[in-house]
C-alpha positions as a Markdown table, in Angstrom:
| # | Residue | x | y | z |
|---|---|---|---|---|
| 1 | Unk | 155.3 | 18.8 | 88.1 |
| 2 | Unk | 154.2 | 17.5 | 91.8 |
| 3 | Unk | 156.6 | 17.1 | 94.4 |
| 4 | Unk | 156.6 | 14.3 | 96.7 |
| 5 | Unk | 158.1 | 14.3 | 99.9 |
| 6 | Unk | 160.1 | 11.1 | 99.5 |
| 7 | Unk | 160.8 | 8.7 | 96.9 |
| 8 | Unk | 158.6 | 5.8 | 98.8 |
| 9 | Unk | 155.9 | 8.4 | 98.0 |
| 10 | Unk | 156.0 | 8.7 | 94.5 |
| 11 | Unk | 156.6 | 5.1 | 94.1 |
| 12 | Unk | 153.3 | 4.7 | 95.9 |
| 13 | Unk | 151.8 | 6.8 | 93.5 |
| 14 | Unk | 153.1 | 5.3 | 90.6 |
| 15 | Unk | 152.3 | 2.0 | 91.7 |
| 16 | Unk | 148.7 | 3.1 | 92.5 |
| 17 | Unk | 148.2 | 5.0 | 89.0 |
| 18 | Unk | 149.5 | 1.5 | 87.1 |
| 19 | Unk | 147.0 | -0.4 | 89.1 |
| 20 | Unk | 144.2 | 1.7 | 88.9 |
| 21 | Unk | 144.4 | 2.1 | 85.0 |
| 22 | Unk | 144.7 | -1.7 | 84.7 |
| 23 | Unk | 141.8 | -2.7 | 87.3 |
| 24 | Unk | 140.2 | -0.3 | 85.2 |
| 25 | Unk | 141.3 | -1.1 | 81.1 |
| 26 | Unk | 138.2 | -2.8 | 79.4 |
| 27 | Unk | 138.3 | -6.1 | 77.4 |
| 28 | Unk | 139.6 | -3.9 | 74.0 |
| 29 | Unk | 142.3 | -1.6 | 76.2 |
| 30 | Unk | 144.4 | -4.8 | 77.3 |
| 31 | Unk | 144.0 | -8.7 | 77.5 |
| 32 | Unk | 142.1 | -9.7 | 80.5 |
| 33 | Unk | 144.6 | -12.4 | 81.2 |
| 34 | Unk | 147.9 | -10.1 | 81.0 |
| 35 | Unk | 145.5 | -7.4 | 83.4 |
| 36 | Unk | 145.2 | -10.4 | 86.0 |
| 37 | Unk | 148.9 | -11.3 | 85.8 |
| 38 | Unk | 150.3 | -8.0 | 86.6 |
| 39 | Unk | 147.5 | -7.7 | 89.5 |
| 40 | Unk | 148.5 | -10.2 | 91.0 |
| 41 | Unk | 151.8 | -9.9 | 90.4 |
| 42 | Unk | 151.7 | -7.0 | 92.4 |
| 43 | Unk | 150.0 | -8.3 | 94.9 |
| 44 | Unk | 152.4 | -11.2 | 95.1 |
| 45 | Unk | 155.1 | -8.7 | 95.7 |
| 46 | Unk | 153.2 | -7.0 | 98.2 |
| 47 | Unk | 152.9 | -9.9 | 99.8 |
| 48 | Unk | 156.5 | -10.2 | 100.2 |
| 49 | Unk | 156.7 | -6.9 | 101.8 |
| 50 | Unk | 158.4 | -6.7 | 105.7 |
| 51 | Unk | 156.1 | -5.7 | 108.6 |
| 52 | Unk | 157.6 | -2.3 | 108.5 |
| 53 | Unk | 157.7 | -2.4 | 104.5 |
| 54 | Unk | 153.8 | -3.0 | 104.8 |
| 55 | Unk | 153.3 | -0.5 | 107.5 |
| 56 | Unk | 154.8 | 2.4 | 105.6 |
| 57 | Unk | 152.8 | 1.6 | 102.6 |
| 58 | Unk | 149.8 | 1.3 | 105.0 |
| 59 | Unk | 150.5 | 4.6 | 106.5 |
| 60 | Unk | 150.9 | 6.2 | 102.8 |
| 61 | Unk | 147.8 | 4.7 | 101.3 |
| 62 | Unk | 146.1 | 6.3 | 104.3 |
| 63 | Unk | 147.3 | 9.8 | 103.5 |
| 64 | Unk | 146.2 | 9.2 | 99.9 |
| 65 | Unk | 142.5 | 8.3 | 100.6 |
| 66 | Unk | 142.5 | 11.6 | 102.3 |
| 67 | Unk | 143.7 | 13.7 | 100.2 |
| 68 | Unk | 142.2 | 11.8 | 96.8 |
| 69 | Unk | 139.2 | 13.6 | 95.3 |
| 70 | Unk | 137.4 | 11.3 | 92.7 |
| 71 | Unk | 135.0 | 9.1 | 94.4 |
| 72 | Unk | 135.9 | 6.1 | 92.9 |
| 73 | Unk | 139.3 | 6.7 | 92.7 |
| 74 | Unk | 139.0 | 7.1 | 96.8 |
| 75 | Unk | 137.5 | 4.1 | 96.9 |
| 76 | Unk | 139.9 | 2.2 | 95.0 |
| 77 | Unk | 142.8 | 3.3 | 97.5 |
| 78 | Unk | 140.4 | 2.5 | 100.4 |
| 79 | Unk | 140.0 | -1.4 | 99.3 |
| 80 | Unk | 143.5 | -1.8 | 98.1 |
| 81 | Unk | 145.3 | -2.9 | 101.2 |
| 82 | Unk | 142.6 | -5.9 | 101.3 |
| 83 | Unk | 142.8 | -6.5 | 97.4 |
| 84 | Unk | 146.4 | -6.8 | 97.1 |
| 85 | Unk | 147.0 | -8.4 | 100.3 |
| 86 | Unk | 148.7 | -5.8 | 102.9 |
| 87 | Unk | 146.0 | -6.9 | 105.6 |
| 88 | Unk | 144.6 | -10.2 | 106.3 |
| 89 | Unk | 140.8 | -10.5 | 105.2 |
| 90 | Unk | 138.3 | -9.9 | 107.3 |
| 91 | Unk | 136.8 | -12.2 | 109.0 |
């Protein structure tokens, strides 16, 4: 079993897992409309966060990219502070 050094870490991670797998769940795995509510669902909540709320998670998606070792699982983690709203959009 990993050990994570706090319990905003493994929430991360949980989080991250959930919304990976669904980003990721073809047409058979799950309906596309319940996929899209709980995407953006989450990133409703995100959305919600506090500057410092954000910032945390920020600072632990950062540390995730860098350690991560799949490709497009890196990716995923690199986009995901755009795609669920944690930064404004480039402009």
């Amino acid at each position: 079993m990993t050990e994570y050094p706090s319990l905003t870490r493994a929430l991360a991670e949980a989080l991250v897992d959930v919304l990976w797998f669904v980003e990721g769940c073809e047409d058979d795995q799950m309906d596309p409309d319940d996929a899209v509510k709980v995407l953006e669902g989450a990133a409703h909540l995100m959305g919600g966060l506090s500057v410092d709320q954000r910032g945390e998670l920020l600072d632990l998606l950062g540390e995730m990219v860098e350690e991560e070792a799949d490709p497009d699982r890196q990716e995923f983690l690199e986009d995901f502070p755009e795609g669920f709203g944690l930064v404004d959009d480039p402009a």
